[in-house]
C-alpha positions in Angstrom: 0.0 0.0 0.0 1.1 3.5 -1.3 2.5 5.7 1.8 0.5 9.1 1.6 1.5 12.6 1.4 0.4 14.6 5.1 0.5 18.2 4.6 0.4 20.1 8.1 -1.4 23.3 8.6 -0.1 25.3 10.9 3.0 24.3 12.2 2.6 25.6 15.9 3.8 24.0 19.0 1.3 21.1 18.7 0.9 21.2 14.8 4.6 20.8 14.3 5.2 17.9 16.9 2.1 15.8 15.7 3.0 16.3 11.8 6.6 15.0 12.8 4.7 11.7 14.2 3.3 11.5 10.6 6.7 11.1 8.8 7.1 7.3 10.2 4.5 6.3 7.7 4.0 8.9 5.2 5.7 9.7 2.0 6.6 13.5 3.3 5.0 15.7 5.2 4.6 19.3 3.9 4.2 22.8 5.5 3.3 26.0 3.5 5.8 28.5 4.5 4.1 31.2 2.6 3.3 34.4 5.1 4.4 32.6 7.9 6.4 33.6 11.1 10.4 32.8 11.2 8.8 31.0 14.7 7.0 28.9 12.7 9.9 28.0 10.1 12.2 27.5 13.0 9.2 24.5 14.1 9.4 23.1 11.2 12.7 22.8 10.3 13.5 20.9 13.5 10.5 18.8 13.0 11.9 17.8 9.8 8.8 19.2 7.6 9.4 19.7 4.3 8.3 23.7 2.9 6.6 24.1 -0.3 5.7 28.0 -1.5 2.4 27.6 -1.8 -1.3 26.1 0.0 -2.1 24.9 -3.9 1.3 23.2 -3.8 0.8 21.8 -0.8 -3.1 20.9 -1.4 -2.4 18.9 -4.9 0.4 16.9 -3.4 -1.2 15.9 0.2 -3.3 12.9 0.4 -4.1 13.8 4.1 -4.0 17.5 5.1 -4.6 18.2 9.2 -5.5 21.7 10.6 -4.2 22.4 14.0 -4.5 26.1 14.3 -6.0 28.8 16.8 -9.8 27.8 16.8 -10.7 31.7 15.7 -8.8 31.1 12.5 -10.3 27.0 11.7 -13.1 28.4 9.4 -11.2 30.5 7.6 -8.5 28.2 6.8 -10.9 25.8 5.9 -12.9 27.9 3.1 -9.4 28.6 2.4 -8.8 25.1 1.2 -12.4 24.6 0.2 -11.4 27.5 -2.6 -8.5 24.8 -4.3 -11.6 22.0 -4.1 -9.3 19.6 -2.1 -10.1 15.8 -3.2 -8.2 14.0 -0.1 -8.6 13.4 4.0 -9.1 17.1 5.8 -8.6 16.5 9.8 -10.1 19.4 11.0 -7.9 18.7 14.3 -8.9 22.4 16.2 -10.3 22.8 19.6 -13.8 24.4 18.3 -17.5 23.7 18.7 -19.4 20.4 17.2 -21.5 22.9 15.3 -18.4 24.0 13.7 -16.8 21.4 12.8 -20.0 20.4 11.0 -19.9 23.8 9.0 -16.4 22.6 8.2 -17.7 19.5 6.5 -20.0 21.4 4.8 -17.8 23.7 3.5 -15.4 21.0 2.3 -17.6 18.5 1.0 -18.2 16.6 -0.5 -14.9 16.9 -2.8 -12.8 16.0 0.7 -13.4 13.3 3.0 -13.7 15.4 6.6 -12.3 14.0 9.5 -13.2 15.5 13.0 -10.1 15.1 15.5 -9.5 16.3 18.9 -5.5 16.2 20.2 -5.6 15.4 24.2 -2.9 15.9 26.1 0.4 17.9 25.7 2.4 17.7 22.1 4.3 14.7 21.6 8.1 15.5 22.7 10.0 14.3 25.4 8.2 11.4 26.0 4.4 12.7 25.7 1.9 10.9 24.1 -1.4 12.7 23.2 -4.6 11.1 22.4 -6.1 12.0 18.5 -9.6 11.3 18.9 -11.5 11.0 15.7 -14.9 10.4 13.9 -16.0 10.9 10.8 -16.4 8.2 7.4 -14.8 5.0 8.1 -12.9 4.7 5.3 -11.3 8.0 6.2 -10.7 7.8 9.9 -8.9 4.6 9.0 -6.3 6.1 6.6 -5.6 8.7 9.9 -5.2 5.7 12.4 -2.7 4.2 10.1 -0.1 7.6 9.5 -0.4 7.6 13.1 0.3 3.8 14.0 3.4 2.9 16.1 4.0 6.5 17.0 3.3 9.0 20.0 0.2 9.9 18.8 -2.4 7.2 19.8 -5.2 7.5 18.1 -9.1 6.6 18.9 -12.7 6.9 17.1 -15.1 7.6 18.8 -18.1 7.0 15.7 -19.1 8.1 12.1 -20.4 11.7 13.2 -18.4 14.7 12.3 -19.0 16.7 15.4 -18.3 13.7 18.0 -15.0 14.4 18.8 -14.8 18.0 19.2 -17.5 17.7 21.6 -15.1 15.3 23.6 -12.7 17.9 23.4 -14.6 20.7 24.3 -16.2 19.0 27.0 -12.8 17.9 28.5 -11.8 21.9 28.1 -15.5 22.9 29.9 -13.6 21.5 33.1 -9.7 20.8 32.8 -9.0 24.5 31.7 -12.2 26.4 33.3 -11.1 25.1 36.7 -7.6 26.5 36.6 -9.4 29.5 36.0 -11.3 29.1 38.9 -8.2 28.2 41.2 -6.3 31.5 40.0 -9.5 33.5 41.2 -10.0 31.5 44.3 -6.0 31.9 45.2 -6.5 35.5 44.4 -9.2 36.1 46.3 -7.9 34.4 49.2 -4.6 36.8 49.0 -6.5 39.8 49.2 -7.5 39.1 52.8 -4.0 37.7 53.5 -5.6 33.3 53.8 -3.7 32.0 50.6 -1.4 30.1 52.8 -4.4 28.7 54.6 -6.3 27.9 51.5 -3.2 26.0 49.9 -3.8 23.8 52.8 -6.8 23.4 53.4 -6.8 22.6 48.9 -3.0 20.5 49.8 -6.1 18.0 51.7 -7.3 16.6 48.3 -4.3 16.2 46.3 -6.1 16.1 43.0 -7.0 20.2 43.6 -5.1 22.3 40.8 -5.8 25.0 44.4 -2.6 22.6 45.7 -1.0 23.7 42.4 -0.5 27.6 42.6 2.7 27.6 40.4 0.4 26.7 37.6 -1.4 29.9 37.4 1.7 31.7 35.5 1.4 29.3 32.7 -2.6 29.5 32.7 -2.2 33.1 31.9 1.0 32.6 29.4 -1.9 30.2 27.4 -4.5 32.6 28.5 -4.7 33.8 24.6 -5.6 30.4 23.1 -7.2 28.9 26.0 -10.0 31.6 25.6 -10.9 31.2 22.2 -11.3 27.2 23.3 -13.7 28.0 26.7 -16.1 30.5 24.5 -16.4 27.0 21.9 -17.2 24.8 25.0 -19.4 27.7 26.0 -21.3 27.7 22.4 -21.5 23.8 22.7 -23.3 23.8 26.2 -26.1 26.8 24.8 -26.5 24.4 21.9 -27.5 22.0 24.7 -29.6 24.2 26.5 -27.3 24.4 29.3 -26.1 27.7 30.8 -23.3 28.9 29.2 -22.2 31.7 31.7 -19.6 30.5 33.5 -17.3 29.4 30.7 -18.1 32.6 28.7 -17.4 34.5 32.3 -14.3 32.6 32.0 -13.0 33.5 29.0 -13.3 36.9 30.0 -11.4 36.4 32.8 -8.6 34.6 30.5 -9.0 38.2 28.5 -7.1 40.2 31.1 -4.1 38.1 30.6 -3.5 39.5 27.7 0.1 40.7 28.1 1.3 37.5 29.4 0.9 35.4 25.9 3.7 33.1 26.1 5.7 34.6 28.6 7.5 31.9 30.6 8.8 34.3 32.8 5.5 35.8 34.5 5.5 35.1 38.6 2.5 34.3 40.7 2.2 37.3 42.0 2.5 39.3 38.8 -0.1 36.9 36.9 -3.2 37.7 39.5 -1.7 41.3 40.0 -2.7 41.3 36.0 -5.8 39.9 36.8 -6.9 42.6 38.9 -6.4 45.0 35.7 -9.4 45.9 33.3 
């Protein structure tokens, strides 16, 4: 059987690292480098992706193209590729809303085969290994189990509905991002009146509580500029259930204030819920 062509957009931290999975049973694995960041050429160069000048280069010589961009930006880049009629697998791999990722499929279709994938956990590197969650056509969530096989990307599918997965992933996000939200208010709060040492141990009690974990707040509000963009999906998702979306749209507005902190690895505890206190 013929090794297929995986064409990666974007290369970002998780794009790049997943694509590079790809390459132990693909062909090549492509990256536009058109209009793109020296960041992201730096990515994939050490992932080992191979550039081509162009999207329409890189559409007519992919047999499996996977979008892992900011979930603002998934729609876009998918009419994008709907414009060159791409005839091959589209993994529509962004953390959005189900009722997206169904606009996705309609945009594509039915000239591409649309796949629906949520990534879980961090980028495979240094030993990770994320779970790919899929569902979608059969025949086409097959041919994305197999690019993947043997590496540190473990895949699973989850059905036959476009829509399935991201509503794993964006109820996974409802709790494992909103509640580190919740323990950077909660911590803040509790500094104001001069308790955080007392509530880090009464939180220490149940050593599953991320209120045990205050050194993770700085990199809550480092991510705080794509983690938002993912809460107001899960927030979409649970209106479209008829469940009250408030708290995850409340906070992603709190995520909002972090603002200046995007990617800084630097940022202290004390100076990430001092910028929380800022309009």
């Amino acid at each position: 059987m013929d090794k297929p062509t995986v064409g990666i957009l974007h290369p970002g931290s998780m794009g790049a690292a997943v694509a590079a999975c790809t390459a132990r049973n693909a062909d090549a694995v492509l990256w536009c480098s058109h209009g793109r960041s020296p960041a992201s050429a730096a990515r994939a160069e050490q992932a080992g992706l191979t550039p081509v000048s162009t999207l329409r280069e890189l559409l007519d010589h992919s047999g499996i193209v996977i979008s892992l961009c900011p979930p603002a930006a998934a729609e876009d880049l998918a009419r994008e590729v709907a414009g060159h009629t791409f005839v091959g697998v589209y993994v529509e791999g962004n953390a959005i809303s189900p009722e997206r990722a169904e606009r996705i499929a309609g945009l594509l279709g039915p000239a591409a085969a649309v796949v629906d994938g949520a990534v879980v956990g961090s980028p495979p590197v240094r030993g990770k290994t994320p779970t790919l969650y899929l569902s979608g056509p059969t025949t086409a969530t097959t041919m994305v189990e197999a690019v993947f096989a043997g590496t540190a990307v473990h895949t699973k599918v989850l059905g036959t509905e476009v829509g399935q997965a991201s509503a794993l992933k964006v109820s996974y996000t409802a709790f494992q991002k909103a509640s580190r939200v919740l323990a950077a208010l909660a911590t803040g709060m509790a500094r104001q009146y001069d308790v955080d040492q007392e509530l880090l141990e009464v939180a220490a009690r149940r050593s599953t509580s991320y209120l045990a974990e205050p050194e993770y707040i700085p990199k809550v509000a480092a991510r705080a500029w794509r983690w938002g963009p993912e809460l107001e999906e899960a927030a979409d998702t649970l209106a479209a259930a008829g469940l009250p979306p408030e708290m995850l749209s409340a906070a992603a507005s709190t995520l909002a204030r972090w603002h200046d902190a995007k990617d800084d690895s630097e940022i202290s505890v004390a100076d990430a819920l001092e910028q929380l206190t800022l309009p």
